[in-house]
N, C-alpha and C positions, 0 to 999 in steps of 0.2 A: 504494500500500500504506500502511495507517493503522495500526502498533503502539500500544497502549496500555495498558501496565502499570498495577498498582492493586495498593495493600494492604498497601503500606509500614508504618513506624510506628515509634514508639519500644518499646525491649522491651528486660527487663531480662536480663543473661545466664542463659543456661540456658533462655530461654523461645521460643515457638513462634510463625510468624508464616505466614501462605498467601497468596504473591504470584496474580495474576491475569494473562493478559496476551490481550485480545480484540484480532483483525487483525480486515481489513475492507478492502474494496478489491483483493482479491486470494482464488486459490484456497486457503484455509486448507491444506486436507488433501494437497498434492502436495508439501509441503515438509517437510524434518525444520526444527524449530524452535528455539532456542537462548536460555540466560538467561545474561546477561553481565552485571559490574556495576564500575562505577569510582570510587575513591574520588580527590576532587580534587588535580588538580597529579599523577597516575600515571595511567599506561598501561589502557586497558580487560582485565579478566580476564576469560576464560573459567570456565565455571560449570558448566552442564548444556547437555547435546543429548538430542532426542529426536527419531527417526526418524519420518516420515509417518505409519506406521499408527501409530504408538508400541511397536511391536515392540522395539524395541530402548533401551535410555540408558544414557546415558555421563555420567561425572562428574570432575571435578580432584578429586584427591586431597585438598583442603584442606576438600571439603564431601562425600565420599563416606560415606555411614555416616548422615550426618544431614541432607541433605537428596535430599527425593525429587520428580522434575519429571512430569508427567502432560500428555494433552491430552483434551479432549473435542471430536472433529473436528465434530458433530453442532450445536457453539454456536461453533463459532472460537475456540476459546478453548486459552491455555497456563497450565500451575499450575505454582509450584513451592512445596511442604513444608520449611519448614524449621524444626528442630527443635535444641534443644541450643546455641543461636546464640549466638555470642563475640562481645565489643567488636570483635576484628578480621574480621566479616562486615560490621561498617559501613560502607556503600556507597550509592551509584545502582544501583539493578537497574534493566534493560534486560532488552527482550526483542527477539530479532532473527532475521528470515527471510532468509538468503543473510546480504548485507550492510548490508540496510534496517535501521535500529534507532530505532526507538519511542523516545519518551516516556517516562523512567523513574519508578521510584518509590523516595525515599527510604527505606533502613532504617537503624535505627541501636541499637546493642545499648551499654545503660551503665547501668548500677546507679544 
């Protein structure tokens, strides 16, 4: 299994950013899919889940409201929306099937 996040960046508070995350090497569409992200020297956080067909998503209360996670099973691929993003969303985003975790992508929110 090959995760690879994309789409990171720098971005000033308040502003909008759309992670990417293509698997490969694996059944994309028989897993719910998951964005996790850590910022150094602390513990990996949970973020967003989204169910196989995408029926379903869940979120941490620290990002519900303003970010939104999607997949499109048809290109392997996971998105997540985020909007409204604070100095404290500066992190490694991850993206992760089971317990497999990709490659992240730097984001980082500062005026």
């Amino acid at each position: 299994v090959q995760l690879q996040a994309s789409g990171g960046g720098l971005v000033q508070p308040g502003g909008s950013l759309r992670l990417s995350c293509v698997a490969s090497g694996t059944t994309f569409s028989d897993s719910a899919m998951t964005w996790a992200r850590q910022v150094p020297g602390k513990g990996q956080e949970w973020v967003a889940t989204i169910y196989s067909d995408g029926s379903k998503t869940i979120y941490s209360d620290s990002v519900k409201g303003r970010f939104t996670i999607s997949r499109d099973n048809t290109k392997n691929t996971m998105y997540l929306e985020m909007k409204d993003l604070k100095p404290e969303d500066t992190a490694v985003y991850y993206c992760l099937k089971g317990t497999t975790r990709g490659q992240g992508t730097q984001v980082t929110v500062s005026a």
